[in-house]
C-alpha positions as CSV (number, residue, x, y, z in Angstrom):
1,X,82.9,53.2,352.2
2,X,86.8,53.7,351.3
3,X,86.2,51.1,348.6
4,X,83.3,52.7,347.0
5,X,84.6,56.4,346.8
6,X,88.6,55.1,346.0
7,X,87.1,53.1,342.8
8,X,86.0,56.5,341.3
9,X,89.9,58.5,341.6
10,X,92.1,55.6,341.3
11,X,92.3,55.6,337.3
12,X,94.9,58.6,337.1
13,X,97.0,56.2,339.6
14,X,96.8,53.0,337.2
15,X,98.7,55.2,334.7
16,X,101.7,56.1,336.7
17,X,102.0,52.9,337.8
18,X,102.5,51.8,333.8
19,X,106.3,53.0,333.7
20,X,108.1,52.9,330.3
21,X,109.1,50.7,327.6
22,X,111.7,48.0,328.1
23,X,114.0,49.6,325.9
24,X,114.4,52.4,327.9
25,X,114.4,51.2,331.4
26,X,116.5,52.5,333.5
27,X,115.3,50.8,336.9
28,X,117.9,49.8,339.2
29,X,116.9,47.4,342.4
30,X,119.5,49.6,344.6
31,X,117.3,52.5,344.1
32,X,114.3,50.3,345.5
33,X,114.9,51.3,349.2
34,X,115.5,54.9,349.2
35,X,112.3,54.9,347.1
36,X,110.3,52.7,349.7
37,X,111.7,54.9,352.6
38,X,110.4,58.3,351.1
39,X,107.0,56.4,351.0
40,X,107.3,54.9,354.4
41,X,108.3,58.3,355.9
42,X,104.8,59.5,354.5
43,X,103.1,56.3,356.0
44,X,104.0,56.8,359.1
45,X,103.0,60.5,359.1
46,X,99.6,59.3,358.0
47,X,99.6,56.7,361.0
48,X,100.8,59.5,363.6
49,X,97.8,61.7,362.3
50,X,95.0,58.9,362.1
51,X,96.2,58.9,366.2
52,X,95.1,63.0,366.1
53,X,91.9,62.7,364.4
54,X,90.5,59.6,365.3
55,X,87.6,61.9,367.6
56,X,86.8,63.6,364.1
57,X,84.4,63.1,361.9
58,X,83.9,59.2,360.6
59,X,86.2,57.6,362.9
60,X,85.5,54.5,361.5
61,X,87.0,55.8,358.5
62,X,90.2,56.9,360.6
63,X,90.2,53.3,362.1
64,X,89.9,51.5,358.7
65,X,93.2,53.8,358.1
66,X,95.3,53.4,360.4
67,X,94.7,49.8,360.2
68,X,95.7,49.8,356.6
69,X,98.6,52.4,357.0
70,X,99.8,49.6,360.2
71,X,99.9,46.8,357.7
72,X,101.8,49.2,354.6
73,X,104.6,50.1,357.2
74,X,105.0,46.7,358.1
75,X,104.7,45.6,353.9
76,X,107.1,48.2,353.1
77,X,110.1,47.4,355.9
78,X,109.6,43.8,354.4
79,X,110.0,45.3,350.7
80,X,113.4,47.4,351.8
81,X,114.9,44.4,353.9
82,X,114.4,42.4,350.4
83,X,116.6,45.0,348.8
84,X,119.1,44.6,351.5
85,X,118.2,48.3,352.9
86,X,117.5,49.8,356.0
87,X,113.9,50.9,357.5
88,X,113.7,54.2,358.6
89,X,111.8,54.8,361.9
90,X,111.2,58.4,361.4
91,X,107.7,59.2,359.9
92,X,107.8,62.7,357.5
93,X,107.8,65.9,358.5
94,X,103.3,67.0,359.4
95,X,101.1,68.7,357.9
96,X,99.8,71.4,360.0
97,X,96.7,72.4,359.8
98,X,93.3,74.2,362.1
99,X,91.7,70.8,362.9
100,X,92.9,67.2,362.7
101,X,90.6,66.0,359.9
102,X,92.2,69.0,358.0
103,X,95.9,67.7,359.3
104,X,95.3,64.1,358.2
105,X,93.7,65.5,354.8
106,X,97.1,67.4,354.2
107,X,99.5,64.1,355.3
108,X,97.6,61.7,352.9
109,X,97.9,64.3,350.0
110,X,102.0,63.9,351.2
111,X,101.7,60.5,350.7
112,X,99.7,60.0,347.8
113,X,102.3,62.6,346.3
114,X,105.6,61.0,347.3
115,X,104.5,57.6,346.3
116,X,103.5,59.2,342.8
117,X,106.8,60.5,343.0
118,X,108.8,57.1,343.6
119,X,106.3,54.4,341.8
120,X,107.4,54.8,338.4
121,X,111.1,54.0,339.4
122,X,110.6,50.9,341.9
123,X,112.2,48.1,339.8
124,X,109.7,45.8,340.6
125,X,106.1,45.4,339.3
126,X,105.2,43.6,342.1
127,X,106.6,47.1,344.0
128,X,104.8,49.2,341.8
129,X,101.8,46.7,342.3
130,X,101.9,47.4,346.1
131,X,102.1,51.0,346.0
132,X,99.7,51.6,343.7
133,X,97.4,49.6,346.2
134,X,98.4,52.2,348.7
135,X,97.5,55.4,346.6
136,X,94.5,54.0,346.3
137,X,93.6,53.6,349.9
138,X,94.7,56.8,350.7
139,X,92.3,58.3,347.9
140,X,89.6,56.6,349.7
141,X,90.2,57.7,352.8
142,X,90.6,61.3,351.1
143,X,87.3,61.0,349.5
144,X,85.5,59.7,352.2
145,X,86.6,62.4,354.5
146,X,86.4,65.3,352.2
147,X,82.7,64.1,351.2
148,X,82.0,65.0,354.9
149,X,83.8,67.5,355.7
150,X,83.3,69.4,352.2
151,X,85.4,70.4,349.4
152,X,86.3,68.2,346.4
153,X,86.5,64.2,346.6
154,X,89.5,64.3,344.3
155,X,93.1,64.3,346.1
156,X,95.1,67.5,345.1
157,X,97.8,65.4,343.5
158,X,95.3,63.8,341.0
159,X,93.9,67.0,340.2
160,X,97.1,69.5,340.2
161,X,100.0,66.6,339.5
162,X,103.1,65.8,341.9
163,X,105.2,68.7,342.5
164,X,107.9,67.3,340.0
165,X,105.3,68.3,336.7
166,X,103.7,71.3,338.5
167,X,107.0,73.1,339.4
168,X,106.6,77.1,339.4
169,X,102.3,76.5,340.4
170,X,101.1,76.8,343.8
171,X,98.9,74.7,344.3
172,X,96.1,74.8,347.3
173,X,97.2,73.3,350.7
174,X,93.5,73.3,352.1
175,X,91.7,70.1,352.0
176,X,88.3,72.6,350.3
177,X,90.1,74.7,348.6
178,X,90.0,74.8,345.0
């Protein structure tokens, strides 16, 4: 199910994930794990919420999840020990929210936002490779949840943009809201 509805919203991710010419890269490997840790700080915020609403609606959805999000933590401390950086333990701050479902909605949005925010500056296309692969299972799992609990498939930050290009718009926090 999570690879069915992610194939139809990952496009706007393979674009992001493209970066810019050559000429005018500005990379730098020792920006890598700072990058990796705003991203793992989300992941682990997604994990602590699959906890919350694995009772909800598709829990094997949830459990799909939080198997994935297990195996990305683990992927990304690998990925900042290669830069010679430090892990963090501390997951993001969450989403609150009236139900669970609705609290996990909000947390994978976080993610899928801050790892918009950090792929295009990872110095690595094998980084960028990896994260992308994470967007796109969070978009599942956003699609597949929404689709049952209502509201449009598409997550926020595909639709509306990171916060960086949509600074001055408010943008809808609820996982139906459009």
């Amino acid at each position: 199910m999570l690879a069915a509805s992610g194939a139809a919203v990952s496009a706007p991710v393979l674009l992001a994930a493209c970066g810019g010419s050559v000429e005018d890269d500005d990379r730098s490997e020792g920006d890598d794990p700072e990058l990796l840790n705003a991203i793992l700080e989300q992941h682990l915020a997604v994990l602590d919420a699959t906890k919350a609403a694995g009772d909800g609606p598709l829990p094997d959805v949830v459990d799909e999840l939080a198997s994935a999000r297990k195996a990305s933590v683990t992927r990304l401390e690998s990925l900042i020990a290669e830069r010679d950086g430090e892990a963090t333990t501390e997951a993001a701050e969450a989403a609150e929210a009236e139900s669970a479902t609705e609290a996990l909605l909000l947390q994978l949005e976080d993610s899928i936002e801050a790892s918009l925010a950090s792929i295009g500056d990872l110095s690595s296309p094998t980084y960028r490779q990896t994260v992308h692969r994470f967007i796109t299972e969070d978009a599942a799992a956003v699609a597949a949840l929404r689709s049952e609990v209502g509201g449009d498939v598409a997550p926020d930050a595909f639709v509306f943009g990171s916060p960086a290009t949509a600074e001055g718009s408010e943008r809808p926090r609820s996982p139906g809201a459009r």
